[in-house]
C-alpha positions in Angstrom: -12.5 -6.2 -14.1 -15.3 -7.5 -16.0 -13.4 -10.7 -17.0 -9.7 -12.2 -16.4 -7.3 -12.0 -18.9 -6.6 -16.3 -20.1 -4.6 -16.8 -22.9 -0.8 -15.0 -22.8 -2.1 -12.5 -25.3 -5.0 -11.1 -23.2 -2.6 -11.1 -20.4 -0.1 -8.7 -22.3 -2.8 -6.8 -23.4 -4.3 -5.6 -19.9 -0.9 -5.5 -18.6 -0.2 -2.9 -21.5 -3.3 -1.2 -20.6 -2.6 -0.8 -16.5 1.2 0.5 -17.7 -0.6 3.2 -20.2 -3.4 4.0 -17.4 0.0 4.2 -14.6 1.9 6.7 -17.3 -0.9 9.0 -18.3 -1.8 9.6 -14.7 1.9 10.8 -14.1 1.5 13.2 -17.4 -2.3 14.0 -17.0 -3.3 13.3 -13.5 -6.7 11.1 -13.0 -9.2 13.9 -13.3 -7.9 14.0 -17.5 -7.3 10.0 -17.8 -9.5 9.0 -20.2 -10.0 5.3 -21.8 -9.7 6.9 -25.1 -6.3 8.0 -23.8 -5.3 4.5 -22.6 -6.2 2.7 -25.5 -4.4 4.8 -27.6 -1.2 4.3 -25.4 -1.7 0.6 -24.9 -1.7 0.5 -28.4 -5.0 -1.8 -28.2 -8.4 -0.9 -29.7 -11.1 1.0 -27.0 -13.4 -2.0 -27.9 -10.4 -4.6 -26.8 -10.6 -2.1 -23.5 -13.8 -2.3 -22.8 -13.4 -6.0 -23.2 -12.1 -5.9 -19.6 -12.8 -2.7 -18.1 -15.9 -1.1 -18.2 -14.4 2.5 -17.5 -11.0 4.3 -15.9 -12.0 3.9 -12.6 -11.8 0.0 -13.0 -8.5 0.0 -14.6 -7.3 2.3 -12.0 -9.0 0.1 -9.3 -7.0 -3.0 -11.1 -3.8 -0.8 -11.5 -3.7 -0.7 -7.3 -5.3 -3.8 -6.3 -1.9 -5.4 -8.1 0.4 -2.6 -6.3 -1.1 -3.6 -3.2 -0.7 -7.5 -3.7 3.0 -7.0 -4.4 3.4 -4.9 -1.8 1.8 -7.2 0.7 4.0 -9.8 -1.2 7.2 -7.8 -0.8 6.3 -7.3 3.4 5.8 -11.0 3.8 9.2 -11.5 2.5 11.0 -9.0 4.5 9.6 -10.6 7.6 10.6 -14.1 6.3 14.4 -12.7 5.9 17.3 -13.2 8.3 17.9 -9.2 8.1 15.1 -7.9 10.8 16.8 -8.3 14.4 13.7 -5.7 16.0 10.5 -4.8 15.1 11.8 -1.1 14.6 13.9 -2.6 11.4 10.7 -4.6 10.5 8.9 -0.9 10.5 11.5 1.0 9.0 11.4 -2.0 6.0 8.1 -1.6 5.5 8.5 2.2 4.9 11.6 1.8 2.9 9.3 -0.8 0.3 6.2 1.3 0.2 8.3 4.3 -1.1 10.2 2.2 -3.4 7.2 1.0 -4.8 6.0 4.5 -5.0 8.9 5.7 -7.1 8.4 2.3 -9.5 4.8 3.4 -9.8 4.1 7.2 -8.9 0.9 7.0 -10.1 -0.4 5.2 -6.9 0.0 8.4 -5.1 -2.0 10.0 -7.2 -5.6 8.2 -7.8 -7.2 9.5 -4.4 -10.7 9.0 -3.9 -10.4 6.3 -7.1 -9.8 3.8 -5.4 -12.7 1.8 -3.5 -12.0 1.9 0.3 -12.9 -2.0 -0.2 -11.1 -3.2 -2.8 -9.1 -5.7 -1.2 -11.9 -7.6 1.0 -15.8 -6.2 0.9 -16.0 -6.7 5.0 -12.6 -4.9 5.8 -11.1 -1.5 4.7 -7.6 -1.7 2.3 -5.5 -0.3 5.2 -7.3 -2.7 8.0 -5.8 -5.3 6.3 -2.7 -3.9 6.7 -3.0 -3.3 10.0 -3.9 -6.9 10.4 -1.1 -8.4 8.6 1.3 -6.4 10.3 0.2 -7.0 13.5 0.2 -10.7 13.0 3.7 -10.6 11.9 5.1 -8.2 14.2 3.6 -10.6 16.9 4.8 -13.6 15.4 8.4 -12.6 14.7 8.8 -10.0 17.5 6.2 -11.0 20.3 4.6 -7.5 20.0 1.5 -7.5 21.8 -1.3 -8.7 19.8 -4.0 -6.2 20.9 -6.9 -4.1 19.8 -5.1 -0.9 21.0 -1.9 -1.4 19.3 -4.3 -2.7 15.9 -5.9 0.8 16.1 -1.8 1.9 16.3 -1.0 0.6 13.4 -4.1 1.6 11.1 -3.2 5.3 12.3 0.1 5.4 11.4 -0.6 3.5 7.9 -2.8 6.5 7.1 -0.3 9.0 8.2 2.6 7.4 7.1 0.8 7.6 3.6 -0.4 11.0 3.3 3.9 11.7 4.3 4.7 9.7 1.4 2.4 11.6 -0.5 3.9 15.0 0.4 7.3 13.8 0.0 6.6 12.8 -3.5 4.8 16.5 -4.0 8.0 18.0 -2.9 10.3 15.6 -5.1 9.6 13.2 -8.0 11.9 10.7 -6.6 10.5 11.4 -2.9 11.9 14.5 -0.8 14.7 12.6 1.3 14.0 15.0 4.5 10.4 14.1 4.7 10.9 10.7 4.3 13.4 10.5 7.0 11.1 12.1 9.2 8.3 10.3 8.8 10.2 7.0 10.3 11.0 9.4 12.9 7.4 10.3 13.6 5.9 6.4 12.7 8.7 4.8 14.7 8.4 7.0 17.6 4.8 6.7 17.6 4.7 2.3 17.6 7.5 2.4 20.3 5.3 4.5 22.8 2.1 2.3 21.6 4.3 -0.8 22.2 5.8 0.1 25.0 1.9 1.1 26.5 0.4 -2.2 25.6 3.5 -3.8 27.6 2.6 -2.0 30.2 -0.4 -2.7 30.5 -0.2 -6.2 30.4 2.0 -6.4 33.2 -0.1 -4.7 35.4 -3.2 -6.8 34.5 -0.8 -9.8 35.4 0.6 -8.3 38.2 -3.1 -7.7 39.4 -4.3 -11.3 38.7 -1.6 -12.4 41.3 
């Protein structure tokens, strides 16, 4: 954004603008979005745009570096919950609120290479932090192994878990129930033998410093 929004007015206004950019993209796709579009639809002028954004990309790039805070928001608060008894419930959470949040804001799926690989942090790729987070909570709450090989675990299924998303919501507007199921299939069967690896592993290197 070229500036922050201060007073409530501003605030409303962006806010309007990031629901028009979210809605066009559902009825357009990205490749048609145009400012002219969104303004129009926000119901604000394109100079009052341009105010804050200095093109679509930015108010897409705004539009998912929100989605992505709540998410992260929404995964801190699972994990703070009395529901998770296992890790594998932790993971099958974190599915369950990425698609939610897909069918609240479809558009997400949809931006593809709009979105800069670095939006979140400039030293660290979006789904890195991720990885990070989750691994510091799974470790926290569950005692999962902590390690660079199950990191690397994590960051792969994030990306695959995604693109699954992405072809569930290809096959279904509300997210094609079959595909969804199996990808928790797929991303939990995938952790468990990562988890169960880096166990392993650790024994022996104990076992071997006695």
């Amino acid at each position: 954004m070229r500036r922050q929004p201060v007073q409530a007015r501003s605030t409303a206004r962006v806010q309007r603008m990031l629901e028009a950019a979210a809605q066009l993209i559902n009825e357009v796709g990205y490749e048609e979005l145009t400012t002219s579009l969104i303004a129009e639809r926000a119901k604000v002028s394109i100079g009052s745009l341009y105010q804050f954004f200095p093109d679509k990309r930015a108010i897409v790039q705004e539009l998912y570096r929100r989605h992505m805070t709540e998410f992260l928001a929404r995964v801190d608060e699972l994990f703070r919950s009395g529901e998770l008894t296992h890790w594998w419930d932790a993971v099958g959470g974190v599915v369950d609120i990425w698609v939610e949040m897909a069918r609240e804001t479809p558009a997400i799926l949809r931006v593809g290479d709009a979105i800069d690989r670095h939006l979140l942090d400039p030293e660290s790729e979006n789904d890195e932090i991720l990885a990070n987070r989750l691994l510091a909570l799974l470790g926290e709450r569950f005692g999962v192994p902590t390690e660079e090989t199950l990191r690397i675990a994590l960051l792969i299924a994030i990306a695959t878990g995604d693109e699954l998303v992405k072809l569930a919501f290809r096959r279904d507007p509300n997210g094609d129930e079959a595909v969804l199921t199996q990808a928790k299939v797929m991303i939990h069967g995938y952790l468990a033998q990562s988890i169960s690896g880096t166990r392993a592993s650790g024994t022996r290197a104990l076992q071997e410093d006695r």
